[in-house]
C-alpha positions in Angstrom: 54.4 61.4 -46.9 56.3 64.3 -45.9 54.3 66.1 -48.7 50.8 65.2 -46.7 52.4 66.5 -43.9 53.3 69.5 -45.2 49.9 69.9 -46.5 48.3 69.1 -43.3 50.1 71.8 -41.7 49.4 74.3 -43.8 45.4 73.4 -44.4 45.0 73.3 -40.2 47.0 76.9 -40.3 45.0 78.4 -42.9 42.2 76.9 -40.7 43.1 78.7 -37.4 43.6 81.9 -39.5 40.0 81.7 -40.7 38.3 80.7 -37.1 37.8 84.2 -35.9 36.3 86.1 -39.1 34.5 82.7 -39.7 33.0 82.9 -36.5 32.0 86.0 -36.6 30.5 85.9 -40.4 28.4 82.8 -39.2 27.4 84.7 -35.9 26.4 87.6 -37.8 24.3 86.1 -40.9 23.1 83.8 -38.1 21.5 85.9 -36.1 20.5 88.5 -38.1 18.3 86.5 -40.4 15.9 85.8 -37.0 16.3 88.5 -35.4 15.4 91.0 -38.7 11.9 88.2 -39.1 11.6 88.7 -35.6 11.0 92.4 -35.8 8.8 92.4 -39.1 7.0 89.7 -37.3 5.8 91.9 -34.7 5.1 95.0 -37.4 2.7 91.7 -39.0 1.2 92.3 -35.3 -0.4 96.0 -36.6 -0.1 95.0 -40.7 -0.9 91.8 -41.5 1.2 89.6 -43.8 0.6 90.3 -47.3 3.1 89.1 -50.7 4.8 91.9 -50.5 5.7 92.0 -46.5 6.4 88.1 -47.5 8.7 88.8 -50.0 10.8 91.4 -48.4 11.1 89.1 -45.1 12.3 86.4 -47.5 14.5 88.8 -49.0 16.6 89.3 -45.9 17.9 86.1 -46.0 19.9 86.7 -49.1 20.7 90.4 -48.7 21.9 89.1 -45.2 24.3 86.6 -47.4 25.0 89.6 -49.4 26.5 91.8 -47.2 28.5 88.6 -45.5 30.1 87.8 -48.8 30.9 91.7 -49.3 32.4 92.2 -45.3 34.6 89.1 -46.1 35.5 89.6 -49.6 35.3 93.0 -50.5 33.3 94.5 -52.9 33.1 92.5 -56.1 35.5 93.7 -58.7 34.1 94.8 -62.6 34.4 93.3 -64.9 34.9 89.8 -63.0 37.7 87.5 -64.1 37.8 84.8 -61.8 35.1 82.9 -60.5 35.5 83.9 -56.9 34.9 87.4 -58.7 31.5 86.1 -60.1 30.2 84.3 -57.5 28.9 87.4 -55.3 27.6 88.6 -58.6 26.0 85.4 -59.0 24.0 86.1 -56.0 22.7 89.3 -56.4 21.0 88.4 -60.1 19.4 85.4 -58.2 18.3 87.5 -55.4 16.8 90.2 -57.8 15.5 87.3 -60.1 13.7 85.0 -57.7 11.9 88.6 -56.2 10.8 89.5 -59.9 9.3 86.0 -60.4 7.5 86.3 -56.6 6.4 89.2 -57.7 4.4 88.7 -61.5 4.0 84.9 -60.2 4.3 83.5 -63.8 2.9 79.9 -64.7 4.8 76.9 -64.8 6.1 76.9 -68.2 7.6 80.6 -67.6 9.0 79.4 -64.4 10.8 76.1 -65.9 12.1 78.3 -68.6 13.2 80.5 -66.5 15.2 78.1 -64.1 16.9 76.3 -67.2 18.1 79.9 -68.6 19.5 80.7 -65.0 21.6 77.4 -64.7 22.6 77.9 -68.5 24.1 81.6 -67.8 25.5 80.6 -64.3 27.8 77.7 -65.8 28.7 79.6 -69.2 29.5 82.2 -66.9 31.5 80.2 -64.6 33.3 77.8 -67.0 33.4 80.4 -69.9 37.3 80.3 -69.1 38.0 76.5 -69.6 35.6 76.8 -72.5 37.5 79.0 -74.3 41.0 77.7 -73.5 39.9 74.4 -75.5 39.3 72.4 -73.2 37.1 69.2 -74.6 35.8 67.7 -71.5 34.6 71.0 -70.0 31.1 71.0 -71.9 30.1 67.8 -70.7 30.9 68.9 -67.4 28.6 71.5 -67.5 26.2 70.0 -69.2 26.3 66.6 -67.0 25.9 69.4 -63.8 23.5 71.3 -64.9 20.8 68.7 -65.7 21.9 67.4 -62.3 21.0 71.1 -60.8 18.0 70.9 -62.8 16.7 67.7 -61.4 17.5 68.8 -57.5 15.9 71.9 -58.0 12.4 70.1 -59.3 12.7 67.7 -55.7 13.4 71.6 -53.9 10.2 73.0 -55.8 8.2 69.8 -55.4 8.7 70.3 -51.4 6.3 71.5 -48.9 6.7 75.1 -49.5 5.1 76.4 -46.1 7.6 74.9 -42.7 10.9 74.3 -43.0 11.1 71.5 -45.6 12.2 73.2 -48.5 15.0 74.9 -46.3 15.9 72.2 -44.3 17.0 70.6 -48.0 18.6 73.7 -48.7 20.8 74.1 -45.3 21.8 70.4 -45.9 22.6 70.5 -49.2 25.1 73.8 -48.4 26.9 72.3 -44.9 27.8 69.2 -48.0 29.4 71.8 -50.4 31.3 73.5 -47.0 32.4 70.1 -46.0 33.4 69.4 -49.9 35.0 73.0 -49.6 37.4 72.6 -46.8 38.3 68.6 -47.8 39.6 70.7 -51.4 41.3 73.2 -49.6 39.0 76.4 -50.4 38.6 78.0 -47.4 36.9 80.9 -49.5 34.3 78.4 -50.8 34.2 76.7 -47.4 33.4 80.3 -46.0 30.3 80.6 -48.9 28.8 77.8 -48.4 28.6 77.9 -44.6 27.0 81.4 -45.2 24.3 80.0 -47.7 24.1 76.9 -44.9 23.3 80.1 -42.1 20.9 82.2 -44.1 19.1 79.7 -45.1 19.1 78.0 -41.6 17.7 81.3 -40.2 15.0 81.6 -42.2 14.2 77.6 -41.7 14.4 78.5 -37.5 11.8 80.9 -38.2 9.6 78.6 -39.8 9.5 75.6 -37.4 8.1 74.3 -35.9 5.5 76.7 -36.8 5.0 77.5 -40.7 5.1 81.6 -40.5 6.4 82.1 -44.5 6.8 80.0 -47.7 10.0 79.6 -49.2 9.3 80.6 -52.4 11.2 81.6 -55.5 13.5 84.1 -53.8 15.0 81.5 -51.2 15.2 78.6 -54.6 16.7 81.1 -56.1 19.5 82.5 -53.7 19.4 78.9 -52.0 19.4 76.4 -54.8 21.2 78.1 -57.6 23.2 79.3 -55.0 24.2 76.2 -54.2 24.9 75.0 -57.7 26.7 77.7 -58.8 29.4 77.0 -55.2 29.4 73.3 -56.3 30.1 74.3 -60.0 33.3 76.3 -58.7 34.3 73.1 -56.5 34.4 71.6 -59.5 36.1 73.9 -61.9 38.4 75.2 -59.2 39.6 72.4 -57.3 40.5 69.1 -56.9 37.1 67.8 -56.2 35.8 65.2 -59.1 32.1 64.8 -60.5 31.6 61.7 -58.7 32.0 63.1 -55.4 28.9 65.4 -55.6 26.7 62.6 -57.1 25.3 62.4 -53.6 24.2 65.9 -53.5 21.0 66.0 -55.3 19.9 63.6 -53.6 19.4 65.3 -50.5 16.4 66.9 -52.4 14.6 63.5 -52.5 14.4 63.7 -48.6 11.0 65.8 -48.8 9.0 62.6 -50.9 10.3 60.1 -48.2 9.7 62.0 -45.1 5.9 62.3 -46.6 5.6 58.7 -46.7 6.5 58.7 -43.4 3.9 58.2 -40.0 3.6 61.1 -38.1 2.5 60.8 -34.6 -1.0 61.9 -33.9 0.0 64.9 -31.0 2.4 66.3 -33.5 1.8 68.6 -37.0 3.2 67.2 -39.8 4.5 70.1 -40.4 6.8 70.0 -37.3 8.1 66.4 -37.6 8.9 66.3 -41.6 11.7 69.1 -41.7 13.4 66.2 -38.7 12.7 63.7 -40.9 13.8 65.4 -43.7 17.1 66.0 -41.5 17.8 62.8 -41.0 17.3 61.5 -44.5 19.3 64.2 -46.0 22.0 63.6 -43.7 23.2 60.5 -44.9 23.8 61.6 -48.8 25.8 65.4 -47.1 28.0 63.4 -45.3 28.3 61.1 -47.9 29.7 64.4 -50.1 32.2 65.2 -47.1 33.7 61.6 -46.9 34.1 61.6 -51.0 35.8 64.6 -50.9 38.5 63.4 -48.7 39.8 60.7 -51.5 43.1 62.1 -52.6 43.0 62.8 -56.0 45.9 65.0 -58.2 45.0 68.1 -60.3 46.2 71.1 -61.5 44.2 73.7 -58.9 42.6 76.3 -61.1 41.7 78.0 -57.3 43.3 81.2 -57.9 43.4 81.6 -61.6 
């Protein structure tokens, strides 16, 4: 008891600590995303939007994330050790890999090769520590994960890609992993994800409840690998169990129930899915947040 105290204390501390650069990273990536779509929007005024004035306004998004991660946590040190090390890393190959696949637009086959390649090397990368220290149960962990990640990231990709669906997934699926985050006791994680969730809100704000830009490869990429790879440190990192993110992918199920959904006739479909989609998605990310609360006992690989 006096334990839980103890660790109450310190979580709500290390809380209060965190509000004010928290506040202002969410502010910032918050805010910019919009206001940066805003002003290209009015250049699309004089130049029309083309795939390249498409990509680059997508591209904001992450290099908004970017530069959060960078404010918060410094520049990322080389060769990275740890996996908070790698994470920031993480996101700049995904942001430079989901523009180069924008950019040749390859068919299917590339693209599904391409996404199972990008989970492999994020989880070897991430859990190449455990998997060298011997540990037996570490390959089905990754394994088990990434066929989940593989599965949420066909329902992301299945999605509407013009509105807000596909992001309104995405932002869903990243407020889970925060919630996840601060139930473990990762503030650092809990401080990722919320970014993701803010980047990827922005861009979702901009697109309803008018469709102005697809979210394309660039925002599954930084979005939904992003996401995997913060889930995959919850899990490597922490105290937080496989069974607790089970909920997660299916969050990315909520675009083919909202289509089966009546719209009514004075509203686009395009405006009233991403609410639906919302509301759906809801239930499985709190869902994560709840699980995450079960007290469990582990060694806490957090800063190792």
């Amino acid at each position: 008891m006096k334990k839980s105290i103890e660790f109450v204390k310190a979580t709500a501390l290390g809380g209060l600590v965190a509000i004010v650069p928290l506040a202002v990273l969410v502010a910032m990536v918050a805010s910019a995303v919009p206001v940066l779509v805003e002003i290209a929007g009015i250049l699309g005024e004089f130049l029309p939007f083309g795939p390249l004035t498409n990509l680059l306004i997508a591209a904001l998004g992450g290099l908004a994330l970017l530069v959060a991660l960078m404010l918060t946590f410094g520049v990322p040190a080389w060769p990275a050790r740890s996996g908070m090390q790698k994470l920031p890393l993480i996101f700049v190959l995904l942001l430079a890999g989901g523009m180069v696949v924008d950019i040749i637009k390859p068919g299917r086959i590339a693209v599904t090769l391409t996404t199972i390649a990008a989970i492999v090397v994020v989880a070897l990368w991430l859990g190449w520590p455990q998997l060298t220290s011997g540990d037996t149960e570490i390959l089905l962990l990754l394994t088990s994960a990434s066929l989940l990640a593989l599965t949420s990231l066909y329902g992301l990709a299945a999605a509407q890609p013009d509105g807000a669906n596909r992001s309104a997934m995405n932002v869903l699926a990243a407020l889970g992993l925060a919630g996840a985050s601060f139930n473990a006791g990762s503030l650092a994680l809990f401080q990722v994800a919320l970014a993701l969730a803010a980047a990827v809100g922005g861009f979702a704000l901009w697109n309803w409840p008018k469709p102005r830009l697809p979210f394309a490869a660039t925002g599954i990429s930084v979005g939904g690998l992003g996401c995997f790879a913060v889930a995959l440190l919850l899990l490597l990192l922490t105290q937080i169990r496989p069974w607790m993110l089970l909920p997660l992918p299916l969050i990315f199920a909520a675009d083919a129930v909202a289509r089966r959904l009546p719209v009514p006739a004075r509203f686009r479909r395009t405006t009233i899915e991403p609410l639906y989609i919302a509301a759906i998605g809801l239930i499985p990310a709190v869902m994560v947040v709840l699980l995450a609360q079960i007290p469990t006992s582990s060694d806490d690989l957090y800063y190792r």
